[in-house]
C-alpha positions as a Python dict, from the first residue, in 0.01 Angstrom:
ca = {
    (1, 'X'): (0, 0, 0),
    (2, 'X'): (136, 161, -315),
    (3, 'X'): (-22, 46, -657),
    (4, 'X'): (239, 36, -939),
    (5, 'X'): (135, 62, -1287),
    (6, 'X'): (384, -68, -1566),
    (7, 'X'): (413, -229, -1903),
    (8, 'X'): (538, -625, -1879),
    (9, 'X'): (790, -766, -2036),
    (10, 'X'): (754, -1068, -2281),
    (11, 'X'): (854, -1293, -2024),
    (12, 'X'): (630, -1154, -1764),
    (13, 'X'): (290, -1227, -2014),
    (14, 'X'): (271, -1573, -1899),
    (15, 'X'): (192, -1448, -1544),
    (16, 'X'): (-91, -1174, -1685),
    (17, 'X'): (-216, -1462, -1930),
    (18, 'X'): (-228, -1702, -1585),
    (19, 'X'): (-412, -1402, -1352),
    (20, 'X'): (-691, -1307, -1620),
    (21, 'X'): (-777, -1736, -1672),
    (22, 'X'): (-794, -1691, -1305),
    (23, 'X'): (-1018, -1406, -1267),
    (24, 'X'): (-1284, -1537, -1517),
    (25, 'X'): (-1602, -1675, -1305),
    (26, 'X'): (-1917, -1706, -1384),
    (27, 'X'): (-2009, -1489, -1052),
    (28, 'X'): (-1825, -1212, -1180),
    (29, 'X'): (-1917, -916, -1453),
    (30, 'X'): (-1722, -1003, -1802),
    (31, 'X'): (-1404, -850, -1823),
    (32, 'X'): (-1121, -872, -2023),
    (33, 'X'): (-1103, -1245, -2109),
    (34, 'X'): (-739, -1419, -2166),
    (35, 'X'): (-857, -1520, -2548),
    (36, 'X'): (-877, -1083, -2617),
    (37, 'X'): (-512, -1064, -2537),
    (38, 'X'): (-493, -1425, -2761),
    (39, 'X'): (-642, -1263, -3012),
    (40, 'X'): (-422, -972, -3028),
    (41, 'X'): (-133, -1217, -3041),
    (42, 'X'): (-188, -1228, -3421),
    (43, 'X'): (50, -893, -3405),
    (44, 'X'): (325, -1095, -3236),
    (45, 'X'): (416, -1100, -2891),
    (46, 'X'): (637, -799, -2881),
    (47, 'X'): (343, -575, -2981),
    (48, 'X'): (135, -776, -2732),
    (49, 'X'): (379, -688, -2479),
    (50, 'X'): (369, -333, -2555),
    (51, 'X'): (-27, -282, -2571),
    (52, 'X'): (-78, -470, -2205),
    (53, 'X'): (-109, -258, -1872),
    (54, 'X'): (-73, -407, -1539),
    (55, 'X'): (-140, -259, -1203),
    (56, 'X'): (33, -418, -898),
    (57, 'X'): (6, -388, -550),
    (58, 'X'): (289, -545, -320),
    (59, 'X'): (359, -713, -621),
    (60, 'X'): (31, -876, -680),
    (61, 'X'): (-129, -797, -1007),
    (62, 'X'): (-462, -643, -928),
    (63, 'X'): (-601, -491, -1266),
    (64, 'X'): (-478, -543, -1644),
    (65, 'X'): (-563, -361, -1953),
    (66, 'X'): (-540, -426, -2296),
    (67, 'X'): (-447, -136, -2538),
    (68, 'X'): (-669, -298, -2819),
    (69, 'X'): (-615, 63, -3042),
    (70, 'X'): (-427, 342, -2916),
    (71, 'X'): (-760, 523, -2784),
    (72, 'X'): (-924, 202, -2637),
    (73, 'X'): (-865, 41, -2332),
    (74, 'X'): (-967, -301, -2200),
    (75, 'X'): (-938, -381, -1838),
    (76, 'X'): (-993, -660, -1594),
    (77, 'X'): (-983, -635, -1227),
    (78, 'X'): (-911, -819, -972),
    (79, 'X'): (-1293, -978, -844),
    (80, 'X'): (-1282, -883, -481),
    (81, 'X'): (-1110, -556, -570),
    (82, 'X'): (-1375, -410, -809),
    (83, 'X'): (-1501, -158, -548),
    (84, 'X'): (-1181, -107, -415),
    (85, 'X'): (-1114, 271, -407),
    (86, 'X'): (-764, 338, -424),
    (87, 'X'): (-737, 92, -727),
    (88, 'X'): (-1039, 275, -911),
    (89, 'X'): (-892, 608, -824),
    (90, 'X'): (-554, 459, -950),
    (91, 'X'): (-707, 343, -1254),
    (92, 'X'): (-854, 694, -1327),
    (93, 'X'): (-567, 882, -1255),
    (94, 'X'): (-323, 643, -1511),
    (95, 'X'): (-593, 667, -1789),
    (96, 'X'): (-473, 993, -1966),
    (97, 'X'): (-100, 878, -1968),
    (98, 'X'): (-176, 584, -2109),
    (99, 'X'): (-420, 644, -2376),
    (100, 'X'): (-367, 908, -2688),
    (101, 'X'): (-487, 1237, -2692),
    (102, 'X'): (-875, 1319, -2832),
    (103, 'X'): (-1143, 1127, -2807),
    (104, 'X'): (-1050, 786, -2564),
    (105, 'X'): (-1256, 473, -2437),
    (106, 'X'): (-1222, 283, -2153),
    (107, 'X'): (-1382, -71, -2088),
    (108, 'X'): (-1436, -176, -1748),
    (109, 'X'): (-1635, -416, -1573),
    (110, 'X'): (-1972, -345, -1495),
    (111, 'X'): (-2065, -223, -1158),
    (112, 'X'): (-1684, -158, -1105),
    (113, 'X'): (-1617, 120, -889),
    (114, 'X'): (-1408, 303, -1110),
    (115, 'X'): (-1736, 337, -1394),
    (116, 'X'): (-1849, 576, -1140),
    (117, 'X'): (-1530, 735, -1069),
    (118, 'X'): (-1525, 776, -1446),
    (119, 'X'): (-1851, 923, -1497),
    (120, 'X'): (-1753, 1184, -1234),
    (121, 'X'): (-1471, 1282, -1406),
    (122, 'X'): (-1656, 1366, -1687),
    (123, 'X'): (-1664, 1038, -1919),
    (124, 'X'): (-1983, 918, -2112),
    (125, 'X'): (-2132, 598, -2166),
    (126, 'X'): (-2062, 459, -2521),
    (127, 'X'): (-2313, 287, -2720),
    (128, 'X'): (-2483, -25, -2574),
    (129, 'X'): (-2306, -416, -2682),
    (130, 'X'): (-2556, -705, -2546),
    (131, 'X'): (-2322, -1008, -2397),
    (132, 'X'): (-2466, -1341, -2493),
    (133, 'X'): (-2447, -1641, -2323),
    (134, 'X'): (-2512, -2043, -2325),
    (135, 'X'): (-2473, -2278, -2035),
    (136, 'X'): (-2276, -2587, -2123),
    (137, 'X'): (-2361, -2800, -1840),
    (138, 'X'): (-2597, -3029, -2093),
    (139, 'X'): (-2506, -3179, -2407),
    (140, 'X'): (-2459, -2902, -2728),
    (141, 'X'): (-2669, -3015, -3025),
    (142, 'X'): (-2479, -3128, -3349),
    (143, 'X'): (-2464, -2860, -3582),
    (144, 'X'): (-2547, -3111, -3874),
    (145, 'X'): (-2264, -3025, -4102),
    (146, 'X'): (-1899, -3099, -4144),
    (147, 'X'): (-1665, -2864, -3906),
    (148, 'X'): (-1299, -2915, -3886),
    (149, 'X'): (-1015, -2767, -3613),
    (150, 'X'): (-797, -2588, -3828),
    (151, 'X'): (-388, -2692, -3762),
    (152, 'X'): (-83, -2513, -3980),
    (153, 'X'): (-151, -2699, -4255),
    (154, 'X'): (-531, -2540, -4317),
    (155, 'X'): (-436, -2177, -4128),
    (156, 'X'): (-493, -2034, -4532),
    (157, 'X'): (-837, -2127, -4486),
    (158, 'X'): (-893, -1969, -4164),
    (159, 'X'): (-781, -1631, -4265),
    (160, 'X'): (-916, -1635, -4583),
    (161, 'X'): (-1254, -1703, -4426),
    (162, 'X'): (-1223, -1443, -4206),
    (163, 'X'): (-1125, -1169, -4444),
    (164, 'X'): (-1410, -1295, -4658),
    (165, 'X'): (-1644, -1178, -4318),
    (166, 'X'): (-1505, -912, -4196),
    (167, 'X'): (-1444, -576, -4425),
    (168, 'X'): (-1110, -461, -4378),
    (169, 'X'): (-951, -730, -4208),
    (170, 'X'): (-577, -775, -4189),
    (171, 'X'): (-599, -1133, -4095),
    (172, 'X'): (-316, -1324, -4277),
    (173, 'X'): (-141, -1665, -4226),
    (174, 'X'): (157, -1477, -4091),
    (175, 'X'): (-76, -1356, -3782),
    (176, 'X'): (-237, -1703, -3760),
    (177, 'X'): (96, -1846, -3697),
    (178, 'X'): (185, -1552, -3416),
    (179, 'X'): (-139, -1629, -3253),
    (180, 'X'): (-154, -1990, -3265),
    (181, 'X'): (231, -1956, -3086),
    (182, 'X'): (92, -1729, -2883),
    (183, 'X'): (40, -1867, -2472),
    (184, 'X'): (-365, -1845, -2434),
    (185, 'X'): (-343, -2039, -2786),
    (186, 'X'): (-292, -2347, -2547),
    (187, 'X'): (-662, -2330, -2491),
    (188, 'X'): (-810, -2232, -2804),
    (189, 'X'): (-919, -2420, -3145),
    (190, 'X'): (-989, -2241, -3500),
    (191, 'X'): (-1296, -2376, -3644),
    (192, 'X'): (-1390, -2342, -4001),
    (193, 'X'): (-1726, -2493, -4082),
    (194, 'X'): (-1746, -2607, -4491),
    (195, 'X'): (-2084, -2649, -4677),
    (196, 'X'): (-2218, -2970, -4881),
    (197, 'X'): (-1946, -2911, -5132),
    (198, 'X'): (-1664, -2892, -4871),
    (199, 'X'): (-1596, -2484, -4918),
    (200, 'X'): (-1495, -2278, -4594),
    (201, 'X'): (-1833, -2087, -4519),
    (202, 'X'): (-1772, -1985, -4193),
    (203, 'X'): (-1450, -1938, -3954),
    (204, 'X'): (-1442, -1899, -3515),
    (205, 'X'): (-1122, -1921, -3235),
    (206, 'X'): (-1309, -2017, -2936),
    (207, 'X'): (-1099, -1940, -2624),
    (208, 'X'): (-1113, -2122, -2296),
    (209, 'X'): (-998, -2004, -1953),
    (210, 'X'): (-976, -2362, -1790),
    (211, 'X'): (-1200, -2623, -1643),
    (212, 'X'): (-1514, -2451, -1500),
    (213, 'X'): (-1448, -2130, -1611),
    (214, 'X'): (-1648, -1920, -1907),
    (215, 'X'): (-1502, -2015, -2259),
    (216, 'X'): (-1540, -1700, -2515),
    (217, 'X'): (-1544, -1695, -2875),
    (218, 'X'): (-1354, -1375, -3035),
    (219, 'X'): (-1424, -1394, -3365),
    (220, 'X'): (-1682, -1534, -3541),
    (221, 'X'): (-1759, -1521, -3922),
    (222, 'X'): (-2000, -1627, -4202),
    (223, 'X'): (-1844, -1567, -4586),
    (224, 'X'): (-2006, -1252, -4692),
    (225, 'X'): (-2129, -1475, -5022),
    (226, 'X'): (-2244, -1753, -4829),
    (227, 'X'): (-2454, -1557, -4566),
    (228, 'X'): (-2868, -1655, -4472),
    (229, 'X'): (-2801, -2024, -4524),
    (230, 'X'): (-2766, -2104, -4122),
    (231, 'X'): (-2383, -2147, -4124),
    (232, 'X'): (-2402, -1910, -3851),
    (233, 'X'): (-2611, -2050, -3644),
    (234, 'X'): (-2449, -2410, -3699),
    (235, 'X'): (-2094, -2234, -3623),
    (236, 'X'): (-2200, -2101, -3295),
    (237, 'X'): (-2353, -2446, -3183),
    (238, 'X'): (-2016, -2617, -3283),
    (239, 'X'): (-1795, -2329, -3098),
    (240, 'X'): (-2001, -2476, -2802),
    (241, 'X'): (-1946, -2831, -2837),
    (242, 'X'): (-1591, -2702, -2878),
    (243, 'X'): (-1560, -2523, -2535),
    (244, 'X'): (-1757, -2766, -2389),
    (245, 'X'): (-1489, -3029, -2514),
    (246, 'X'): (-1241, -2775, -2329),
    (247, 'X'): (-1436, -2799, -2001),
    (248, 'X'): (-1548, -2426, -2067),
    (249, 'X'): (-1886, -2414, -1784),
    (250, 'X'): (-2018, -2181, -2063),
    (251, 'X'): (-1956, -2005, -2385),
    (252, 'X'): (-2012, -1652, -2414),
    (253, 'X'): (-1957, -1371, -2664),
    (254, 'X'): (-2037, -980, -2674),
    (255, 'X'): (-2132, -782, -2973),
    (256, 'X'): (-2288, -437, -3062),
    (257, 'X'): (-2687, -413, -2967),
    (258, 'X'): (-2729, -213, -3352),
    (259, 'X'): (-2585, -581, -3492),
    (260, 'X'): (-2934, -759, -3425),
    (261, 'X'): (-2894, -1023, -3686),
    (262, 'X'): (-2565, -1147, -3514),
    (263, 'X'): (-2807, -1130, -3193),
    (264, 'X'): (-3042, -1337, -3393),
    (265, 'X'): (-2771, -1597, -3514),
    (266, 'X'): (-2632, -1621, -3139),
    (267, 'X'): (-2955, -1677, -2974),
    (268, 'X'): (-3115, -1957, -3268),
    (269, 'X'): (-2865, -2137, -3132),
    (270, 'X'): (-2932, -2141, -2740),
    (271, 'X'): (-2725, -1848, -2646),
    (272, 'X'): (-2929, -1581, -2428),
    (273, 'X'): (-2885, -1220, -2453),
    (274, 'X'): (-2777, -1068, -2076),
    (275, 'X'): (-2793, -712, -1979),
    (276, 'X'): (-2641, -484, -2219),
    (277, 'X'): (-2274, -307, -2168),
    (278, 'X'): (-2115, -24, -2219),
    (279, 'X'): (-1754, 128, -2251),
    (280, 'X'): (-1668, 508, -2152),
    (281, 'X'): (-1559, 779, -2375),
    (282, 'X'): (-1421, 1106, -2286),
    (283, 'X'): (-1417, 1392, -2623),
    (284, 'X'): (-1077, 1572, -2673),
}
C-alpha cells in the first residue's frame, strides 16, 4: 500500500481541516491541532495551501504537516497509525525534500514511531515546551472582569493587542480578516479582555475541534504595559468558559518550559502542567 505525499489544493483544505478535528482526542498525544493551521490562515489561504503536507494512503489521509517556517515542521498522524512503520519511515524519508537546507525541526507526536526513527537518523531533541491543560467537564469560574468576542467591527483591537504582547508581531487587521474567513475560524472566538476603564489589556483565539474534543488556545496575550495586574490569569479562565461554551471536553495550550511566568499565569487559573515535549532538530 503505497503512501503518497503531496501539497493540497485550496479546495482540498476543507478535507485536512475535517481529518485533524477528527484526530484530536483526549486519549491521544497533542498533535497538530486544526486552530495551528487557523492560525496560519492570517497569511491567506493560498499561503496556507502551500505550507500544508499531506500523506495519503489509498487515498486516505494518514499524516499532515504544517510548514509553520520554512525549517519547521508540524505534523499530526493518524491515532492508530502512530507506530505504523512504513508511515514513520515515509515520514523520514520526505523530511529533507520538504524542509530547507541547514538547521531543520520537526514536531511530532510523542511516543510516535517516527521520533525514534528520527533520532536514529541522527536528529536531536530540541528544548523542552510543558503542555498545559484544564478539564472542562465542571463549571469555569468567572474571570471577574468585562471580556468581549471580538467581530469585524472590533478586529483593530484584537491586533493591536496582540502586537502590544508579542515583540515583532505582524498581526494586522488585514490577517484578522484572512483568518476569521478562514474554515477552522467556524469554531473559534477572539477574546479581548478590557480593564476598569474599558482599555484592551489582553487578547486570545481559542480554537475548538468539535463537541468532546480538546479546544486549544493559540495565542494568548497580556499588553506589555498592562502586565502583573492578573489579566492573564482572568484571560485564560475566560478562554475556558469560551471552549467550554463550544463543547471543547478541555482547553489546552503548550508553551516553552524557560517561559515559567506564562506557566505560572496558566496554572493560577486551573490549568495543569503535563509532561514536557519536545521537537527534533537536525544541524546543516
Amino acid at each position: 500500500m503505497a503512501i503518497e505525499l503531496s501539497t493540497p489544493g485550496i479546495g482540498e483544505l476543507g478535507d485536512v481541516v475535517a481529518t485533524l478535528r477528527d484526530w484530536q482526542r483526549e486519549d491521544v498525544p497533542l498533535q497538530l491541532h486544526p486552530g495551528d493551521l487557523g492560525w496560519f490562515w492570517r497569511f491567506g489561504e493560498d499561503r496556507t495551501a502551500a505550507a500544508t503536507r499531506v500523506w495519503r494512503r489509498e487515498g486516505q489521509i494518514v499524516a499532515i504537516g504544517l510548514l509553520d517556517e520554512p525549517d519547521w515542521l508540524r505534523t499530526a498522524i493518524l491515532p492508530d497509525a502512530q507506530r505504523d512503520e512504513e508511515l514513520a519511515q515515509r515520514i523520514v524519508e520526505d523530511v529533507s525534500s520538504i524542509l530547507v537546507d541547514g538547521k531543520v525541526y520537526v514536531e511530532t507526536p510523542m511516543g510516535a514511531l517516527v521520533q525514534e526513527l528520527l533520532f536514529k537518523d541522527g536528529w536531536n531533541a530540541d528544548a523542552p515546551w510543558i503542555p498545559l491543560r484544564r478539564d472542562l467537564s465542571e463549571p469555569v469560574p468567572d474571570p471577574g472582569m468585562r471580556v468581549d468576542v471580538i467581530g469585524a467591527e472590533e478586529a483593530h483591537e484584537r491586533t493591536s493587542v496582540q502586537r502590544a504582547s508579542f515583540d515583532g508581531s505582524t498581526f494586522t487587521d488585514e490577517r484578522w480578516f484572512a483568518m476569521s474567513d478562514g474554515l477552522p475560524y467556524a469554531d473559534a472566538r477572539c477574546l479581548v479582555l478590557r480593564n476598569k476603564l474599558g482599555e484592551s489589556v489582553a487578547a486570545a483565539t481559542v480554537w475548538s475541534a468539535g463537541d468532546g474534543r480538546p479546544g486549544y488556545i493559540e495565542p494568548l496575550g497580556v499588553h506589555r504595559l498592562h502586565r502583573g495586574r492578573g489579566y492573564g490569569t482572568a484571560m485564560v479562565l475566560a478562554c475556558a468558559r469560551a471552549l467550554q461554551e463550544l463543547g471543547s471536553s478541555s482547553i489546552y495550550t503548550c508553551t516553552p518550559a524557560t517561559n515559567v511566568g506564562a506557566v505560572a499565569t496558566y496554572q493560577a487559573a486551573g490549568m495543569q502542567a503535563l509532561d514536557e515535549i519536545r521537537a527534533q532538530y537536525r544541524d546543516a
